[in-house]
N, C-alpha and C positions, 0 to 999 in steps of 0.2 A: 572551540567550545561554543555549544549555544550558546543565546543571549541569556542575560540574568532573568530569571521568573519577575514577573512583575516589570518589568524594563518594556520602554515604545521601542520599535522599530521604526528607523525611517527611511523612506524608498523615497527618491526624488524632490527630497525637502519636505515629502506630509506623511503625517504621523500616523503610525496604523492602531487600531485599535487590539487590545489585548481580547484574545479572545480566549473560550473556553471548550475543547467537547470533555462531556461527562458518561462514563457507563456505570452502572450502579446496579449488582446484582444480578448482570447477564448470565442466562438461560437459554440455550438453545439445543434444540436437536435437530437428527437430519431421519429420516427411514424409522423413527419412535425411537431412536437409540439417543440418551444426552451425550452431550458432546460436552457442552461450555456448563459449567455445575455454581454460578456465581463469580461471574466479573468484576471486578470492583476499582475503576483504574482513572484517573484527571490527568487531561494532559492541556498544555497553556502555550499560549503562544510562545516563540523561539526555544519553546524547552525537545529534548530529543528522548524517546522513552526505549530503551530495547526490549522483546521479549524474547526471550530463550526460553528453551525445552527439548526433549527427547521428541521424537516421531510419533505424533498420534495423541501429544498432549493437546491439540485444540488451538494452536497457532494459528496456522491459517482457515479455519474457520473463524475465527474471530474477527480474520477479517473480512472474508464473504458473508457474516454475517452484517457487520456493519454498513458494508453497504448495496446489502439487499439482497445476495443473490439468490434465484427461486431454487426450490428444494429443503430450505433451513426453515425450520419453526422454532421461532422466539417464545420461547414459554415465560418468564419471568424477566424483572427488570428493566433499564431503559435507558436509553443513550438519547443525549442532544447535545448540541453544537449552539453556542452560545443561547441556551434556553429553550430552541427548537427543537420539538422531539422528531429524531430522524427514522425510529421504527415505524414513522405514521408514514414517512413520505414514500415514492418510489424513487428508482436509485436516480434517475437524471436530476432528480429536484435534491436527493443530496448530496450531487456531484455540484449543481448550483450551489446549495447552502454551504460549501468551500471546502469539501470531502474529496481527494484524488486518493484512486490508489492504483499504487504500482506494483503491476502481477509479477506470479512468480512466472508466469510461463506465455508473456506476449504472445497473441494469435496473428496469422497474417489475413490482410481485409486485401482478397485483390479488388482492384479497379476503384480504388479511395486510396487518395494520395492523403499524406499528412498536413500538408498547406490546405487541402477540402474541407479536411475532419475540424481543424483548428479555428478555420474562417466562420466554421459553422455553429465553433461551442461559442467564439467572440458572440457571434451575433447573438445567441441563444441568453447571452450571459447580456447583452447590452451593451458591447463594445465594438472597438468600430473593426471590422473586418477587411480593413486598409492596413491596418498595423502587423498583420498577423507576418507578411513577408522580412519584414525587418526585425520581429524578434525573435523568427527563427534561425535566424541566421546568424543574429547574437548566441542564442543559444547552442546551435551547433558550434558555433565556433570552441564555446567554453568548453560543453564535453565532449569535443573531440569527434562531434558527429560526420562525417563524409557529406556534405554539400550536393553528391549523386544520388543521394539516397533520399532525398527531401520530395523528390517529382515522383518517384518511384511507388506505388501501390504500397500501402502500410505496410512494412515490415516482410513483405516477401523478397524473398529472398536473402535475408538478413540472418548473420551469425545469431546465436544466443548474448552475445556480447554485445552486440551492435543494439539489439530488439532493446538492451538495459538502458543502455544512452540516448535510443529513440522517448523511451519513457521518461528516464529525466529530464531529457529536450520538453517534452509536453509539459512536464510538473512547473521547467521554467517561465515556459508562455504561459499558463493557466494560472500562475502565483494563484493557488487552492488556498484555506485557510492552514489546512491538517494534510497532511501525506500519510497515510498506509505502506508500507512497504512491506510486501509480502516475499521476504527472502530475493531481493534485488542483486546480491551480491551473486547468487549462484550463476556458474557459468562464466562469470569475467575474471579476464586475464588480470596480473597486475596495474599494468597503467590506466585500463579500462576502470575497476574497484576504481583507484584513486580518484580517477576525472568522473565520475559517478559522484560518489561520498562525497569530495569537496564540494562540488556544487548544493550538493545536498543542503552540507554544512553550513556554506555561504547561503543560502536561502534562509537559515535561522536567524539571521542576522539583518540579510538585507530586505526581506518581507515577513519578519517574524513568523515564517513556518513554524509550525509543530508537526513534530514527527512521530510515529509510532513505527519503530524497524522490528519487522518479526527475522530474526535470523540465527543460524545454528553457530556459526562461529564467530570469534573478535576480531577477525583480521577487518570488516565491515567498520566496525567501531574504532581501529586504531586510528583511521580518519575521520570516523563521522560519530565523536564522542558524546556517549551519554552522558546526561543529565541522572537519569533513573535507568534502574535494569531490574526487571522482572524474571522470574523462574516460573513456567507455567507447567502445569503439571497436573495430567487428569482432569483438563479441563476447571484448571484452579490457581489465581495466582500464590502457590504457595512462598515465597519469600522475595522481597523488592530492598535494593539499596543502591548503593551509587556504583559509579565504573568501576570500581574497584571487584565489584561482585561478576562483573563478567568476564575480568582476570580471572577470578579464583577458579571460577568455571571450566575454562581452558586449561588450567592445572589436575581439578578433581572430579570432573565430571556432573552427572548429574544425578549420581548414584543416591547421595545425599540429601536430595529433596523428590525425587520421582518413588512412587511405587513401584514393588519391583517388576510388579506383569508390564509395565509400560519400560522399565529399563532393556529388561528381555527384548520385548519387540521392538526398542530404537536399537540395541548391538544385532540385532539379526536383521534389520533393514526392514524389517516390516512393511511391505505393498511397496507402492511405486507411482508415478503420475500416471492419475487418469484423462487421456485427452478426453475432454467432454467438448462436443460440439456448440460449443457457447455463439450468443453474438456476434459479431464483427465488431471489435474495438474495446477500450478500455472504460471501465467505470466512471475513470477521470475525465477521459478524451471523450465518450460516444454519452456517456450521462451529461456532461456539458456543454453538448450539442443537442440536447434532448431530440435524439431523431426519434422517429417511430419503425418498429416492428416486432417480433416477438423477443422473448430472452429466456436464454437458462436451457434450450431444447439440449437434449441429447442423453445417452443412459443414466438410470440412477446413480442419485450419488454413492460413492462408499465411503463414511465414516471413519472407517478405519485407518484410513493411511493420510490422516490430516486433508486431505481433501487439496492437492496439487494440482488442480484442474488447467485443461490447455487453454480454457476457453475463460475468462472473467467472472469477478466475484460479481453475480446479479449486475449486468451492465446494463440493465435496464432495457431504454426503447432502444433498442438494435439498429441497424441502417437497413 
């Protein structure tokens, strides 16, 4: 379990401070179509928030919208991160202001190794770019990440499993304020999930993480338990309670809080992942290295099927 709301964290003997992001009335659309119809969600350090829904409720746009990625217009509302408002920023300055997030559908960057990317957001971030071999190596070690795969060009050639653990790997060196997780669990095997989630988990604790998991099933949560669990729905949090509610869930579905054009189109699988030719790199990882180049190229979005993209939510300055 996270830490208690309100409770310090402490990493190394010093005490982190509690922090806050706030969304308040999030609005957004993608192609003039609304997607997000009123946000309304606080999340605090070491707490763990889930959000669930049917396909096409606005999950995962909520989180390419938070952290910026081009194609979404923010019509109403406002999100900031300890008082900073992050719809002003671009995404590498709010992958600085302590915003990671972890895709659904990791890209491979060839010829950038992960020791590059990482050396690059330290520096970017103000830290010393000496440290970055030693904790990654911690960090693989915990989830299990293969030590071959660390020299290796980001993520090519990598399972869908493996690309999950590469991402936790990052979330552990970059200790971000907030983590996004945009469906992290899809793809991993059992013991994969587990060394995933606990780290997760033990991050809420040992750097007072906050978490926001967007995910369709509990097995995520049997380890990596919430605090709070959201029902989203037509681009609406329609009902929020404790873990308990993502039990019930798993029992009754989401017949009960979705309308029913959107129950129809999650039982019939409505679309599928659009590889969009994104960036090279992740929000968290290529935003906190603030490179420069372009972001977000590739087909329109489509709206429709929650927006599964291959490529990163707005990963801003690209390599």
């Amino acid at each position: 379990m996270s830490a208690a709301p309100g409770s310090v964290a402490a990493v190394g003997g010093l005490a982190n401070a509690v922090h806050e992001l706030v969304i308040e009335d999030l609005h957004a659309e993608v192609a003039g179509r609304e997607i997000l119809r009123g946000i309304d969600l606080t999340v605090r350090s070491g707490e763990v928030h889930a959000v669930m829904g049917p396909n096409g409720s606005g999950k995962s746009t909520l989180s390419h919208v938070l952290l910026g990625r081009p194609g979404y217009t923010v019509t109403g509302g406002r999100v900031t991160l300890d008082g900073t408002d992050l719809l002003a920023l671009p995404t590498w300055q709010r992958a600085q202001a302590g915003l990671f997030l972890g895709m659904q559908y990791p890209i491979e960057v060839p010829g950038v190794s992960l020791r590059d990317v990482l050396a690059e957001a330290f520096a970017a971030g103000g830290r010393d770019r000496d440290e970055v071999a030693a904790a990654v190596g911690v960090e693989a070690a915990r989830v299990g990440f293969d030590e071959r795969f660390l020299l290796r060009s980001l993520n090519v050639d990598l399972s869908g499993g493996e690309r999950k653990r590469n991402e936790t790997l990052q979330l552990g060196v970059l200790r971000p304020k907030f983590a996004v997780l945009d469906e992290i669990d899809s793809g991993l095997d059992v013991d994969a999930l587990r060394a995933v989630a606990r780290r997760i988990e033990a991050a809420t604790t040992e750097m007072g993480l906050g978490v926001l998991a967007i995910t369709h099933y509990t097995r995520l949560l049997s380890e990596l338990r919430p605090d709070h669990t959201h029902v989203l729905s037509r681009g609406r949090i329609v009902v929020s309670g404790g873990p308990e509610l993502a039990d019930e869930l798993e029992l009754t579905g989401y017949a009960g809080w979705a309308e029913e054009e959107e129950v129809v189109g999650a039982q019939a699988g409505a679309g599928g992942p659009s590889r969009l030719a994104g960036p090279a790199g992740s929000a968290g990882l290529a935003g906190s290295a603030g490179l420069a180049g372009s972001a977000g190229a590739g087909p329109p979005v489509r709206p429709e099927i929650d927006d599964p993209f291959g490529g990163p939510a707005g990963a801003g300055p690209g390599r």
